[in-house]
C-alpha positions as CSV (number, residue, x, y, z in Angstrom):
1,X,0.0,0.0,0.0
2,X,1.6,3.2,-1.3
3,X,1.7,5.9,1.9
4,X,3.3,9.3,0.8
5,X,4.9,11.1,3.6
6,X,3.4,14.9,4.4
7,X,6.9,16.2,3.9
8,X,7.9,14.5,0.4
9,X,4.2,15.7,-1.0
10,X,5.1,19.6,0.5
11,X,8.4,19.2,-0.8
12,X,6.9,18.1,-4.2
13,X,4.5,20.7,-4.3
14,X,7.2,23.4,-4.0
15,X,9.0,21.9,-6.5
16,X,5.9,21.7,-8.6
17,X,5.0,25.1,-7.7
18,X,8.4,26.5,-8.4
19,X,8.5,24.9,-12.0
20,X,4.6,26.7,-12.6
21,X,6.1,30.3,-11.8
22,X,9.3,29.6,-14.1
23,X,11.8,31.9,-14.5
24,X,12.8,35.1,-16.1
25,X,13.9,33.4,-19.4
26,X,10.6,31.6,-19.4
27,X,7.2,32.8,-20.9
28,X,5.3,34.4,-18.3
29,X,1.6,33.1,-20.1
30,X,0.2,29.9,-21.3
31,X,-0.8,29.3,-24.5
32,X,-3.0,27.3,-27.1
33,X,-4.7,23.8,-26.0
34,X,-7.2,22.4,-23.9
35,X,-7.8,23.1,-20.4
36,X,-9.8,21.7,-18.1
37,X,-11.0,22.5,-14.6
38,X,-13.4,23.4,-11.8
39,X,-15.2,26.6,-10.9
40,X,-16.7,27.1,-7.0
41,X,-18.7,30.0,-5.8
42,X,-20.9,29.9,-2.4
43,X,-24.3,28.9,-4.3
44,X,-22.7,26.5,-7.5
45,X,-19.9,24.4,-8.2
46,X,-19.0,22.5,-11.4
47,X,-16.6,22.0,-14.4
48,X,-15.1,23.9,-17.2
49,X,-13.4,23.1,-20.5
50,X,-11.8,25.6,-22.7
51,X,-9.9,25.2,-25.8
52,X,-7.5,28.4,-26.4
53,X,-6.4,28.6,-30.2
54,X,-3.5,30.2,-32.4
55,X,-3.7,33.4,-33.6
56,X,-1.1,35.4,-36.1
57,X,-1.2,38.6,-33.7
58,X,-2.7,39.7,-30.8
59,X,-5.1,37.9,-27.9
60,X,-5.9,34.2,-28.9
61,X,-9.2,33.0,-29.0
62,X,-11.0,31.3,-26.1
63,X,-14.5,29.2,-26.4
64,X,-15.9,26.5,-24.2
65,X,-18.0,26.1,-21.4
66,X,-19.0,25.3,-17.8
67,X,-21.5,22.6,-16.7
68,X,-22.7,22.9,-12.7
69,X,-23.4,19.9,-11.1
70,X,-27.1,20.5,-11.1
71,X,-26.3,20.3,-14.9
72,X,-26.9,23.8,-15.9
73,X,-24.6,24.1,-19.3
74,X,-23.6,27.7,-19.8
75,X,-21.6,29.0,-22.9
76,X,-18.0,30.5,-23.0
77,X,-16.2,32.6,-24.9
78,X,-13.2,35.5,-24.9
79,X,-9.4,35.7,-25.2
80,X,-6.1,34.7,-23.8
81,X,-3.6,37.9,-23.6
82,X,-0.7,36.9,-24.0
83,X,0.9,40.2,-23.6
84,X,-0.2,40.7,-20.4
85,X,-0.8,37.1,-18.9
86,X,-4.6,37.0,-18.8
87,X,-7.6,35.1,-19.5
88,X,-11.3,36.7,-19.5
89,X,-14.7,34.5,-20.4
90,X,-17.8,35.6,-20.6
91,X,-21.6,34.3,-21.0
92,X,-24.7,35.7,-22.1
93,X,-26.2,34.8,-19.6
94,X,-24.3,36.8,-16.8
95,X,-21.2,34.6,-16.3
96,X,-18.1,37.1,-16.0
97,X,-14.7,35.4,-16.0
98,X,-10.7,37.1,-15.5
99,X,-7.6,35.6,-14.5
100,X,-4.1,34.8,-14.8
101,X,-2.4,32.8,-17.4
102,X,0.4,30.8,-16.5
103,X,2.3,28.0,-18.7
104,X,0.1,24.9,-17.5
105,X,-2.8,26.6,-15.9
106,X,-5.2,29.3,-15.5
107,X,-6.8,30.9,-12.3
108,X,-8.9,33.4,-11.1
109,X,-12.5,34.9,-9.9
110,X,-15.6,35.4,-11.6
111,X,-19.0,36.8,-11.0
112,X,-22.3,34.8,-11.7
113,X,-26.2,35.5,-11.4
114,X,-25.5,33.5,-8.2
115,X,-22.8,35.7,-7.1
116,X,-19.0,35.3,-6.8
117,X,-16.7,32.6,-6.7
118,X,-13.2,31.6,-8.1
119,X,-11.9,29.0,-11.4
120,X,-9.0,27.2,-12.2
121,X,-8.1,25.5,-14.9
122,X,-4.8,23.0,-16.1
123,X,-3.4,22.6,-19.6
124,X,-4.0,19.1,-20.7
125,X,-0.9,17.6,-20.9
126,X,0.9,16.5,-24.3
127,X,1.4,13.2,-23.0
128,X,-2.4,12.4,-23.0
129,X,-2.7,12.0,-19.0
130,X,-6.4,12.6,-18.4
131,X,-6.9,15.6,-16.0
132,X,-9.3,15.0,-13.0
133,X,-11.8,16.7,-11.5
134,X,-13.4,16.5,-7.8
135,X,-16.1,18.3,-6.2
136,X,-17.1,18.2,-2.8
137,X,-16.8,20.5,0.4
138,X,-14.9,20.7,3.9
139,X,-16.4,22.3,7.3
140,X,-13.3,24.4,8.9
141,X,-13.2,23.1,13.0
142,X,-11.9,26.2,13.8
143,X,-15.3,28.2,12.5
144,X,-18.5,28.6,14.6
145,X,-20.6,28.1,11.8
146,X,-20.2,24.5,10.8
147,X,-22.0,24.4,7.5
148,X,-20.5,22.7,4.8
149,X,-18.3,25.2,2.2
150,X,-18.2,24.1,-1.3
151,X,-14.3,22.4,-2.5
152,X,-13.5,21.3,-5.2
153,X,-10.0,20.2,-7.2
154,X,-8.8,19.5,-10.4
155,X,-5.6,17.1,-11.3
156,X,-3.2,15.3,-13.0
157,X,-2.0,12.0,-11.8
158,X,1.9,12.6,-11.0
159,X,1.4,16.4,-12.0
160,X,-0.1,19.5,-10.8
161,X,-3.2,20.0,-9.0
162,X,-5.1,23.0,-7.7
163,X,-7.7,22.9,-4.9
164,X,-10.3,25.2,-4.9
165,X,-13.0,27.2,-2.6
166,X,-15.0,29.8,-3.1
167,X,-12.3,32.6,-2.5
168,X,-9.3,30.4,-2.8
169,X,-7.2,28.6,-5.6
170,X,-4.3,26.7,-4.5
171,X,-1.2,25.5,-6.4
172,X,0.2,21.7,-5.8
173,X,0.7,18.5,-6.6
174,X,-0.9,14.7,-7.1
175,X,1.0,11.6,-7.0
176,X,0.2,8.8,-9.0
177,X,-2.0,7.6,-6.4
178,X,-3.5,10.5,-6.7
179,X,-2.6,11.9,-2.9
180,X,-2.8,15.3,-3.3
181,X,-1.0,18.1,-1.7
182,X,-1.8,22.2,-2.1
183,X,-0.4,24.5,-0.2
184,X,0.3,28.7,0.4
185,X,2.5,29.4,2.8
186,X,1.5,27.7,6.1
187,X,-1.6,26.9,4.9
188,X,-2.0,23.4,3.4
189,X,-4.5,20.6,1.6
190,X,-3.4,17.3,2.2
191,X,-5.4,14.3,1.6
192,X,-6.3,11.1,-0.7
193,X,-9.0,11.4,-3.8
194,X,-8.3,8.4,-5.2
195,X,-12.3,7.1,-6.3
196,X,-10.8,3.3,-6.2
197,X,-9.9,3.7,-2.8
198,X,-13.2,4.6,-1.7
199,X,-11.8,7.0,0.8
200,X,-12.2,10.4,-0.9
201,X,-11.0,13.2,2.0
202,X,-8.3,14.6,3.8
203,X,-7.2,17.3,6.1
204,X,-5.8,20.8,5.9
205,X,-4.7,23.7,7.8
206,X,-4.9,27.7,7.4
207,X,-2.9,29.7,9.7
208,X,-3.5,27.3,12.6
209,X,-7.4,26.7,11.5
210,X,-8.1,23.4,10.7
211,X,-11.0,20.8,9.0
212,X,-11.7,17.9,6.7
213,X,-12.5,17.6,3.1
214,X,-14.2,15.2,1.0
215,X,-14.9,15.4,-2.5
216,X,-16.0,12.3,-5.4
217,X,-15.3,12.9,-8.9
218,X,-17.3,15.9,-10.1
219,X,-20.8,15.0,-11.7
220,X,-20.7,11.4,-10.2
221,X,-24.6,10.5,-8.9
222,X,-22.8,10.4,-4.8
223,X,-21.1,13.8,-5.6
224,X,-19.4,15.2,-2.2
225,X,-21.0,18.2,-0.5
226,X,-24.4,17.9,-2.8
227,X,-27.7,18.1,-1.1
228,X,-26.1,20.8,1.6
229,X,-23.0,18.2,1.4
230,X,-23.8,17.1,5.0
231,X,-21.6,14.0,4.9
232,X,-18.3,16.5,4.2
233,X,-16.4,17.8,7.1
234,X,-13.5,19.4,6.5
235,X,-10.2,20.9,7.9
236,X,-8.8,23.4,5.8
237,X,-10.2,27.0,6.9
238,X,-10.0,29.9,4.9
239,X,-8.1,33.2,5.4
């Protein structure tokens, strides 16, 4: 049975982190290709896929679209900038999307008729691994109000991984067990979402708050943290 060590997942995730914000001689923005990813606010959750294309000058073109896990399909479409590392998306139907593009991912906030919330999306990756995506929630221990808060994360096996909350995206790192570790500072994710193992949660700490998380794969019938999510606790708190 494969048991990664907190300390060589936080190591990994720095390393991991550290190759996402490159260098100097580095491009500073992604690029063309597929990403994939997860978008949580306080009233939705769900997934996104957006496919970026070429373009002989200037912003490239973005299209795709988010699906929330009550299966609400909403439209996408707007630019990648290279020029200045950003991503915006838009709907007609009142989805507003900006962020930062980084080689490998995107993140950022958005507003939605249901109000705000944050995305974040990874690159899929040349080699064909598929990227994953969990919804759920986590209850911080340290908060008087114990209500579930929705969580969600999107990953590649033996690659990066970002957790998400509604005002939070986190940078990291899966194993090919898919453990997963995300982390800012003292604040950290740690846990297992691998759907075999039938043991989808972990634990996590924000500047000495604490809580569990659970999540399933997103859009599965026994989604984490649906229904009020009152089977989630969680341990990672929020700034």
């Amino acid at each position: 049975m494969h048991v990664p060590t907190l300390r060589n997942l936080v190591f990994v995730s720095a390393a991991l982190m550290s190759m996402f914000l490159g260098c100097a001689s580095k491009p500073t923005s992604g690029g063309p290709g597929i990403y994939r990813g997860v978008l949580v606010g306080v009233g939705e959750m769900g997934t996104m896929d957006v496919t970026v294309g070429e373009a002989a000058s200037g912003a490239l073109p973005a299209s795709g679209g988010l699906v929330d896990l009550d299966g609400t399909a909403v439209t996408l479409s707007g630019a990648l900038n290279q020029s200045n590392a950003s991503l915006s998306l838009s709907s007609t139907t009142g989805y507003q999307l900006t962020g930062d593009s980084r080689p490998g991912y995107a993140n950022g906030s958005y507003q939605s008729p249901l109000g705000p919330g944050e995305f974040a999306l990874l690159l899929e990756p040349a080699s064909g691994s598929s990227i994953k995506t969990f919804c759920g929630s986590y209850v911080s221990t340290a908060s008087t109000d114990a209500s579930p808060i929705p969580f969600a994360i999107t990953a590649v096996p033996d690659g990066g991984a970002i957790c998400v909350g509604p005002n939070f995206a986190w940078y990291g790192y899966m194993d090919p067990f898919d453990y997963v570790s995300c982390s800012v500072g003292s604040g950290l994710f740690y846990g297992n979402a691998n759907a075999d193992a039938g043991n989808q949660w972990g634990t996590g700490t924000t500047d000495g708050d604490g809580g569990t998380w659970m999540v399933t794969p997103c859009g599965s019938s026994t989604s984490a943290g649906q229904d009020g999510g009152a089977s989630a606790t969680e341990d990672a708190a929020l700034d």
